[in-house]
C-alpha positions in Angstrom: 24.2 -17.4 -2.0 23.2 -15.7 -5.4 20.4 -17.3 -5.8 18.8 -16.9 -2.2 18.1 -13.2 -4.0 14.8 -14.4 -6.0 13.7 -16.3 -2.4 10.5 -14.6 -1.3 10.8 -12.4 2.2 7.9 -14.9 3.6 9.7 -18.1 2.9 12.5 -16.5 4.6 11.0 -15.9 7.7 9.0 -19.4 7.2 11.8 -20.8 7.3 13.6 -19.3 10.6 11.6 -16.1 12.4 14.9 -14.9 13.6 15.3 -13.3 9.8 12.2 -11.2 10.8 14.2 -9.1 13.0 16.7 -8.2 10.1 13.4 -7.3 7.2 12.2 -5.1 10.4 15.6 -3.3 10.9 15.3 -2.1 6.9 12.1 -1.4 7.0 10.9 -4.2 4.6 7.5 -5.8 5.2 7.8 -9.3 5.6 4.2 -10.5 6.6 1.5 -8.2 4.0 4.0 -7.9 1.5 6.1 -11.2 1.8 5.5 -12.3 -1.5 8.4 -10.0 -3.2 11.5 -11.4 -3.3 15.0 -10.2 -2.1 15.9 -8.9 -5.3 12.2 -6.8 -5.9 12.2 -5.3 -2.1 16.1 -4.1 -2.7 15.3 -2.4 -6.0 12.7 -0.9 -5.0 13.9 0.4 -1.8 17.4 1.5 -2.8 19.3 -1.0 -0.5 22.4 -3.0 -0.9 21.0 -6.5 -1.6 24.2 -8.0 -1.1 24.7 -6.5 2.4 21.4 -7.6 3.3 21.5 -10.9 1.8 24.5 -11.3 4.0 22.4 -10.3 7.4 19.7 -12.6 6.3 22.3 -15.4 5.8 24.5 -15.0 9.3 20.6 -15.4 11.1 20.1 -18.6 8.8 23.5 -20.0 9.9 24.0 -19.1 13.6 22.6 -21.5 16.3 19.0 -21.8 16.7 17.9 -22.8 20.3 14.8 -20.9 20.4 12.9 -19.9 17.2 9.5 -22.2 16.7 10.0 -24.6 13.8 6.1 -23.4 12.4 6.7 -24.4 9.0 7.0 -27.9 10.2 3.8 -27.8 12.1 0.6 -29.7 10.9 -2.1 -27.5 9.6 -4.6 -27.9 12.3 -2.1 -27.7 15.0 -0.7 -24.3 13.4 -4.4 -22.9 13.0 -5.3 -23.9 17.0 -2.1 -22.0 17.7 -3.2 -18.7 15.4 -6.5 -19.3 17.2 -5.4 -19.3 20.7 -2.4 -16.9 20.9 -2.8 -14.3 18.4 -6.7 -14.5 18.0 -6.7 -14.1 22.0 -4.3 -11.6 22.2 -6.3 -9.4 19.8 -9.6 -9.3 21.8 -7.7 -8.6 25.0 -5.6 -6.0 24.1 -8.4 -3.9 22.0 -10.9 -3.2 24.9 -7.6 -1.4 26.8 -5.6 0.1 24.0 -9.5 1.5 22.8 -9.9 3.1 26.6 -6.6 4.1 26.4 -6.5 6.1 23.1 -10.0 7.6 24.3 -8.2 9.0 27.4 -5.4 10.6 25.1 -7.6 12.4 22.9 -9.4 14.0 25.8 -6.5 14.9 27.7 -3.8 15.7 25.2 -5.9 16.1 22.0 -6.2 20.0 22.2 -2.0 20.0 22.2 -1.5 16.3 19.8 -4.4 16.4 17.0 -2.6 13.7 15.4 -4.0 11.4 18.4 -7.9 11.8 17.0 -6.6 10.3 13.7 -4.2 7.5 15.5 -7.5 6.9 17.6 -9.7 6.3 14.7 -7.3 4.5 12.9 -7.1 2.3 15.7 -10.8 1.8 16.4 -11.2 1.1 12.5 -9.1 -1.9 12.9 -10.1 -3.4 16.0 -13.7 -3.6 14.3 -12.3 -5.0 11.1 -9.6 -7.6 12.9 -12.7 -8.5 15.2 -15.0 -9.6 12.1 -11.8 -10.7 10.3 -10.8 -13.3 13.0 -14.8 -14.5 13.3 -14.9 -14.9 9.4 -11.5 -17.2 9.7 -13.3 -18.7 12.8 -16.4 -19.8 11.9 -15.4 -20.4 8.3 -11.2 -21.1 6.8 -10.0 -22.7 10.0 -12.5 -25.5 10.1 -12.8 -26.4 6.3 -8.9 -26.5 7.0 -9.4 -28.8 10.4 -11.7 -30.6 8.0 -9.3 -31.3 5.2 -6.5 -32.7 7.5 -8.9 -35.1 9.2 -10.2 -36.3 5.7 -6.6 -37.0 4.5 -6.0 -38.9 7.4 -8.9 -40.8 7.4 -8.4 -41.4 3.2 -11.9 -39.9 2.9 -13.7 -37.9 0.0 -13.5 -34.3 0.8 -17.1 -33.0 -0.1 -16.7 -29.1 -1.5 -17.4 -25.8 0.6 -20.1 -23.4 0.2 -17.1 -20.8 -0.8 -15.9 -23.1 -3.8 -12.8 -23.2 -2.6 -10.2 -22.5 0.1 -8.2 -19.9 -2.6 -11.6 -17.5 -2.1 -11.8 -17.2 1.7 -8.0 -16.5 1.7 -7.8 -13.9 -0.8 -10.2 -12.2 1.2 -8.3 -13.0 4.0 -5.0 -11.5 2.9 -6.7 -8.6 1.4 -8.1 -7.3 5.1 -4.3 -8.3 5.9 -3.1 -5.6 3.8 -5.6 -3.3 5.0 -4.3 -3.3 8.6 -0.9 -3.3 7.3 -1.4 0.2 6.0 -3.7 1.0 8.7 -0.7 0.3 11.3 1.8 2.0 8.8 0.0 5.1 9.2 -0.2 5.1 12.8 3.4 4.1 13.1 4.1 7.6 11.0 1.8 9.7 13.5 3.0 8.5 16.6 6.8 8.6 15.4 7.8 5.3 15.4 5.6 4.8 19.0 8.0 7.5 20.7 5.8 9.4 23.1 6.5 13.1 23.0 8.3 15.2 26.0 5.2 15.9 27.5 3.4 12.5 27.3 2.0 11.2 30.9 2.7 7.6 31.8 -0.8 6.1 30.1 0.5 8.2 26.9 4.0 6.5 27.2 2.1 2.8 28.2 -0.2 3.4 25.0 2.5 3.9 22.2 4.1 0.8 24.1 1.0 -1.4 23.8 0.4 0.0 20.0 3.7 -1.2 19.0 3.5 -4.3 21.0 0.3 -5.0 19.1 1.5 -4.4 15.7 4.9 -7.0 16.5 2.2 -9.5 17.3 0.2 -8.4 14.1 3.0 -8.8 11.8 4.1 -12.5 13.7 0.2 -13.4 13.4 -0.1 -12.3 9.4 3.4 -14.3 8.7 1.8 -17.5 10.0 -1.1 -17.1 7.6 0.0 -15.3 4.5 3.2 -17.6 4.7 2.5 -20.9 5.8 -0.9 -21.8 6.5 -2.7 -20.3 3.7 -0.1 -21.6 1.1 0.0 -24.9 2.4 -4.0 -25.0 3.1 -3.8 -24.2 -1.2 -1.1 -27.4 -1.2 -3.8 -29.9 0.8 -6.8 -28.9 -1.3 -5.2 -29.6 -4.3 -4.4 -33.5 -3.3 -7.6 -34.1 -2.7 -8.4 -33.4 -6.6 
């Protein structure tokens, strides 16, 4: 297993999300940051790589009857999926969570300040994420559409306005690290989402929805960062 220690934390969880579960439990971030491998993330967070090596292994072994196979997926399927479920799950969870956190800071502000800052750190992303997802929209996802249909059809891929597909994603990933460390931030402010003693039920339903949203985050930056933007890199290359 020695040399599972210079595997990336992505192409861990690429390979079987379950592992996700054990990078969360040590506070590791395998989506933003999933281009460090085991050895880097232990050094630099002081923990026992062996110990975790061995978590990460007992997930990879045990029996897998429900963990999605993405890595498997073809490209256009994988970005229709991205599109639909976490795309979709975005826009409808903004509008509330946006109401929600409005509610807070008038009701409990005077007593939690920290809920003006949580507010517009939330606010802040559901503007960029909104712009974000129309950029990969209306641009990445169908020059990558495009490229699987022209390998199919054995056609000549004609070039993008962008140059190439390695722009568009470094942008990409960029704005993905910029919500990682927005959502870091809040997670710090609203302790871990743990409403405080005096929290009414919206302020108890809102922490629940923020951290709800940042799990889907996280699942919804994996799929890009590692698998569809590396293997986007991968088709692009064939074709010269």
């Amino acid at each position: 297993m020695e040399n599972l220690k210079n595997k990336t934390i992505g192409s861990f969880v690429a390979q079987d999300f379950r592992t996700a579960a054990v990078f969360t439990k040590y506070q590791i971030d395998f989506c933003c940051k999933g281009n460090r491998t085991l050895n880097e993330v232990c050094e630099k967070q002081d923990i026992n790589s062996d110990t975790l090596l061995q978590n990460v292994y007992d997930v990879l072994q045990s029996e897998n009857n429900n963990s999605i196979d993405f890595n498997s997926w073809p490209l256009d399927l994988l970005v229709d999926y991205i599109e639909k479920t976490h795309h979709r799950y975005v826009e409808e969870k903004t509008t509330v969570l946006v109401q929600f956190l409005d509610k807070l800071c008038k009701v409990h502000g005077q007593s939690h300040p920290e809920l003006f800052r949580i507010n517009e750190l939330f606010t802040g992303c559901a503007g960029e994420l909104s712009q974000h997802m129309k950029k990969e929209e209306l641009m990445l996802f169908p020059f990558i559409k495009r490229m699987v249909k022209t390998k199919e059809s054995n056609g000549v891929l004609s070039q993008p306005s962008f140059g190439t597909v390695s722009n568009p994603i470094a942008m990409m990933m960029q704005e993905h690290d910029n919500e990682g460390d927005r959502f870091r931030e809040i997670a710090v402010l609203t302790n871990n989402y743990t409403a405080p003693s005096d929290g009414c039920t919206t302020y108890k339903v809102t922490f629940a929805m923020l951290k709800e949203f940042e799990e889907d985050l996280h699942k919804h930056i994996h799929l890009e960062n590692n698998i569809l933007f590396p293997k986007a890199v991968v088709l692009e290359e064939e074709f010269s």
